[in-house]
N, C-alpha and C positions, 0 to 999 in steps of 0.2 A: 768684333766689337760692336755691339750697341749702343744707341745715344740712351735710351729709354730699354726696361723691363718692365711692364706689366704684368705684376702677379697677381691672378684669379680673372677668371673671363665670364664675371657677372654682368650686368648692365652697367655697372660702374667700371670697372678693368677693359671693359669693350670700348665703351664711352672714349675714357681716355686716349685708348690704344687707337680709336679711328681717326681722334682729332691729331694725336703727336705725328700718326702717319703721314693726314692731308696737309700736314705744316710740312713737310719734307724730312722727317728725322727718320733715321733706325729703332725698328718697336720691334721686340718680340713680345708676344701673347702667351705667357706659359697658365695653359688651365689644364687642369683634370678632366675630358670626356664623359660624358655621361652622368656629372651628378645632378640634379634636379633641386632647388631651394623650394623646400616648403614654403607656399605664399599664395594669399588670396587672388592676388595677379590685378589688380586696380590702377589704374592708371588715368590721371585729369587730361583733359584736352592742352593743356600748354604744353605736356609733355610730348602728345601725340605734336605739336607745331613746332616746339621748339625743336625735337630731335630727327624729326620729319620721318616719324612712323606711318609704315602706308595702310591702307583698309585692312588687306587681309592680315595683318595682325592681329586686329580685334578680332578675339570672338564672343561676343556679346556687348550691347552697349546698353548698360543700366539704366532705367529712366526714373526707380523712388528708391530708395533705402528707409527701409522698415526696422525701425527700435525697439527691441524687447525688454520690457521690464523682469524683476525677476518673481514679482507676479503673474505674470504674462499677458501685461499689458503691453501695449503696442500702438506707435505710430508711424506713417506712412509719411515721408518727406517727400512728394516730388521734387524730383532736380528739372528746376526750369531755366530754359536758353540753354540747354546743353549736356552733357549724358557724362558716367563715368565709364572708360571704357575698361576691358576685357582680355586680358590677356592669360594664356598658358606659357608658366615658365618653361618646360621643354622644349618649346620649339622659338620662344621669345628670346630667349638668351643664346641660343644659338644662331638664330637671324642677324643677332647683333654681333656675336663674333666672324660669321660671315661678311660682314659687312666691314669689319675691322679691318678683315684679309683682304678684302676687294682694297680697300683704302691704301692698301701696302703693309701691311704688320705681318711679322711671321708670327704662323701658330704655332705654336709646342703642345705637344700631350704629354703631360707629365706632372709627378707630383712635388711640388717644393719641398726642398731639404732646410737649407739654412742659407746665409751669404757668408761670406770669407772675404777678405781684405790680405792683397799677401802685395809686399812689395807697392804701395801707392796704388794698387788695381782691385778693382770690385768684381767678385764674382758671385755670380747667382748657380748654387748646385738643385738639380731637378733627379728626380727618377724618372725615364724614359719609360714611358708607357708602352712604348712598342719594344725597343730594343728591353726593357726591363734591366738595362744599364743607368749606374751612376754618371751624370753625365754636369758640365758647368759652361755656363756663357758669360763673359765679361761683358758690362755696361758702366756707361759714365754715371746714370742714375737707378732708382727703383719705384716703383707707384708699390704701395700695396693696399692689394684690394681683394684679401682673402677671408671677407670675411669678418661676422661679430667677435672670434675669438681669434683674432689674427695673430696666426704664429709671425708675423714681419714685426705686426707696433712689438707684441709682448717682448721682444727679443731687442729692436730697436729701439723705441720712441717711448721716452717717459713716459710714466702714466698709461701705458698702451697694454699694462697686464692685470686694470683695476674699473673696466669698465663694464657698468651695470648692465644686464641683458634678461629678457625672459626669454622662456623654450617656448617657439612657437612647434605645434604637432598639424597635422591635418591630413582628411583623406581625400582622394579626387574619386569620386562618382558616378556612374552613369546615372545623366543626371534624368529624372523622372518626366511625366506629363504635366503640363501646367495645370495647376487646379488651387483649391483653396490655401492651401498648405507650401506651394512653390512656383514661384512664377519666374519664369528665365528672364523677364526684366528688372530684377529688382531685387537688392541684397538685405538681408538680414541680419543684423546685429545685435549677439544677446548679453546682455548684462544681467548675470546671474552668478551668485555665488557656488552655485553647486556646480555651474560648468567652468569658471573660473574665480578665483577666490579676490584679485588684482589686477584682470584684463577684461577681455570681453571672451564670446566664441562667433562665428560665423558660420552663415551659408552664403558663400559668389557661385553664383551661374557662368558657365565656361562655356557655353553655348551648347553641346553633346553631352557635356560632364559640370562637373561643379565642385565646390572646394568647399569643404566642411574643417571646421577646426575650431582650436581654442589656442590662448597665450597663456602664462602664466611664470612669476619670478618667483614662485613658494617652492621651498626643498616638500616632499611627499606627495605633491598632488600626482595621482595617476593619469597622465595625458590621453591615454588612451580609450580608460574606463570615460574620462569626461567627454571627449570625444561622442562616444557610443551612445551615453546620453542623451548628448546633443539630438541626433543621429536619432535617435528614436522619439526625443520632444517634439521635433521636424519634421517626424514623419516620412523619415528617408534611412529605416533603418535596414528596409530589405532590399536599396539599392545595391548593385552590384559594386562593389569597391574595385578598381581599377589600381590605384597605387595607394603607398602612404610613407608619410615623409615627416622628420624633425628637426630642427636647428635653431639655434641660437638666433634673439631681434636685442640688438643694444639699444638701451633708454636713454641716452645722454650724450651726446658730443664729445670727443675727449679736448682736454683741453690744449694739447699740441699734436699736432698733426706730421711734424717732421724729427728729425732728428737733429738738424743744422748740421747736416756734413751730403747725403746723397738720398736721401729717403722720404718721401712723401705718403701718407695714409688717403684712401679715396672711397668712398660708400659706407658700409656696415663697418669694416676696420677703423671707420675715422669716426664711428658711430654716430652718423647721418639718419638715423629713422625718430617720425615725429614721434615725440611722447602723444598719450593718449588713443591717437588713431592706430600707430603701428603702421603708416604707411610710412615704404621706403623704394620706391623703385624710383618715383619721380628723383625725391632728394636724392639716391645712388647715380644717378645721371649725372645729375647737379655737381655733385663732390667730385665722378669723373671728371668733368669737363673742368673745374678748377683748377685738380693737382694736376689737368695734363697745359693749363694756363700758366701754373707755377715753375712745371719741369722746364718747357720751353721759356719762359726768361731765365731759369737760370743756365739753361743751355747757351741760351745767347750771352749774358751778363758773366757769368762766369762769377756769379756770385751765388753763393750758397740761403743768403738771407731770403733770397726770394722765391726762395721753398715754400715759405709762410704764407703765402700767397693767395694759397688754397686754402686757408681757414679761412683769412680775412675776407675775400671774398663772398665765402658761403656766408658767413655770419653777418656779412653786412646786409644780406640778401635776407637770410628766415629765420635771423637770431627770435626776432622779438613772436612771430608765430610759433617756435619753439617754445620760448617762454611762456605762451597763454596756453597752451597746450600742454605745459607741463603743468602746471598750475591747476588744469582741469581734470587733470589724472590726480592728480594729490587729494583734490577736493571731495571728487565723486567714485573712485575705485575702490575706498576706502573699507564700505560696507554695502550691503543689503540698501538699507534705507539709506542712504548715498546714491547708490545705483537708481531705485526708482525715484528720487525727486530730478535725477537727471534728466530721467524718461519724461518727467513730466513739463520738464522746461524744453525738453525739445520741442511739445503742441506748439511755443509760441510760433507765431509767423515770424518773426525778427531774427526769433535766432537761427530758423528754416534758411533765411535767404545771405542772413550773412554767414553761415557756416559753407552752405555752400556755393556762395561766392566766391569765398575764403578759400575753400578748396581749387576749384576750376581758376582759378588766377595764382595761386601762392602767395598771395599778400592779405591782409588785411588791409578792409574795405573802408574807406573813413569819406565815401561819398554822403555816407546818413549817418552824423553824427549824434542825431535823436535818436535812435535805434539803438546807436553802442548805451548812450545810457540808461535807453529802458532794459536792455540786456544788463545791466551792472545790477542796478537795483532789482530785478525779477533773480538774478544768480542769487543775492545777498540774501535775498526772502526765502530762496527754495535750501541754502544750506544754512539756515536759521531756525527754519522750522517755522516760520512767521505763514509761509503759503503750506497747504498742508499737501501730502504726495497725493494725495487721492483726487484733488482738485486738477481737472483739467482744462 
């Protein structure tokens, strides 16, 4: 008997699974070995304090982020007071279930079945990776955290089989010599409809390697042809390709996260990734540590309500950053000419430093209230047409 399951041992499934351990409860960790999530690997410095990631994690730490129009025009943002750092899902996600296990969590290798309820008891059925036997564990609760197309919500949790997501694809690289074209400080982000028609594409430097990719929520687009594009606009197309990878990035929060009876949603399953950026590793932490905030009172309470727990939380936390950030995805992903008047309100200084302020803290910044509103008015001109794209 378990107090706690943890299904999927991402950063969020880990997350969880190390905090319900160091609280005193029974955790298993049931993940699959060896799968790797396609993902640019970005992580802000809160995440690195908050969840107390050490150095050699990173490997690289970004100091500008370069905006491609899809002209190919282009701006340089330094990130000042502080870096974005660096990580390789392969060895990052595994660190963090190692750490899970050190905290007390049993790990399982195995692939989730489904859960069963027989007689007032919950069971979680797996596929044993080793034994390659059907196998089940009884637990009082479940986190699930498998993931953008979570077979736990779709199965369990209202709404859990209606949640919007793009494909993200990407290759890892042996990444090249620094030169005009690629510099291992500093990422690249291209708004272009030929590499993506409703996201962006990118180049992160991994420090040896680097993450080339694109997102995209349109049926037809070829991820890969766009990719290779990419990849040769870049100037990284005779790089050696090391791997390559696709999955599912959810747009949207769902709007319940439990079931009201034993079942919590945590990370991409609860659909925790920001609009507009795509970034989710920070927030998949974040929604762990919630639903593992949630499971433990109601372990303690004996009350099922306060499963909820882990919504309200997150949401009272980056509800409203969500919302500007969706808002700026609706605005500017739209088109071409979308794309670049974006590019061009990135020049300003204002929106330079409260973006990424905004980033490296996870709040919005409202120390310079003059800013937010020349930032209001400079948006309202560039999707008007009043400032023209060409004006820098």
């Amino acid at each position: 008997m378990f107090d706690v399951v943890v299904i999927g041992g991402g950063p969020s499934g880990s997350t969880a699974a190390k905090d319900l351990a160091q609280s005193g409860n029974k955790v298993a960790l049931l993940d699959r070995n060896g799968r790797i999530k396609p993902c640019g690997g970005a992580i802000p410095p809160r995440l690195v304090s908050d969840f107390i990631i050490p150095d050699e994690q990173l490997v690289a730490r970004i100091k500008t982020a370069r905006m491609i129009s899809p002209t190919g025009r282009s701006v340089d943002i330094p990130i000042e007071n502080g870096y974005v750092g660096m990580v390789d899902r392969e060895h990052f996600d595994e660190f963090l279930r190692c750490r899970a296990q050190t905290a007390g969590a049993t790990r399982i290798n195995g692939t989730f079945r489904k859960i069963e309820r027989v007689n007032g008891k919950t069971f979680v059925l797996y596929k044993n990776k080793k034994t390659l036997k059907d196998e089940k564990i009884e637990t009082k609760l479940i986190i699930g955290a498998d993931g953008a197309r979570s077979t736990v919500a779709r199965a369990e949790v209202p709404g859990g089989d209606k949640i919007p997501y793009v494909i993200a694809y990407h290759e890892i690289i042996e990444a090249p010599e620094n030169g005009a074209a690629y510099d291992s400080s500093r990422c690249d982000v291209i708004y272009d409809g030929e590499i993506s028609p409703d996201f962006y594409g990118w180049v992160f430097p991994h420090g040896t390697s680097a993450s080339v990719g694109m997102g995209t929520g349109e049926d037809g687009v070829d991820l890969k042809n766009a990719t290779a594009k990419l990849r040769k606009s870049s100037g990284l197309d005779e790089c050696k390709t090391i791997r390559k990878e696709g999955a599912p990035i959810p747009l949207k929060p769902l709007d319940r996260w439990d079931n009201g009876r034993d079942i919590v949603l945590a990370g991409d399953a609860a659909g925790v990734v920001a609009p507009s950026s795509g970034e989710g590793i920070y927030y998949a932490m974040v929604g762990g540590r919630v639903a593992a905030t949630a499971a433990s009172a109601c372990l303690a309470s004996g009350r099922v309500r306060d499963l909820r727990l882990a919504r309200s939380l997150f949401m009272k936390e980056h509800k409203t950053v969500f919302r500007v950030l969706a808002s700026m995805q609706n605005a500017y992903y739209r088109s071409d000419d979308r794309r670049e008047r974006f590019v061009s309100l990135c020049h300003d200084i204002d929106v330079q430093r409260l973006t990424f302020e905004a980033y490296m803290n996870k709040k919005l910044v409202k120390a310079r209230p003059m800013a937010h509103i020349k930032i209001g008015l400079k948006n309202v001109a560039h999707l008007m047409g009043i400032v023209s794209a060409e004006r820098i």
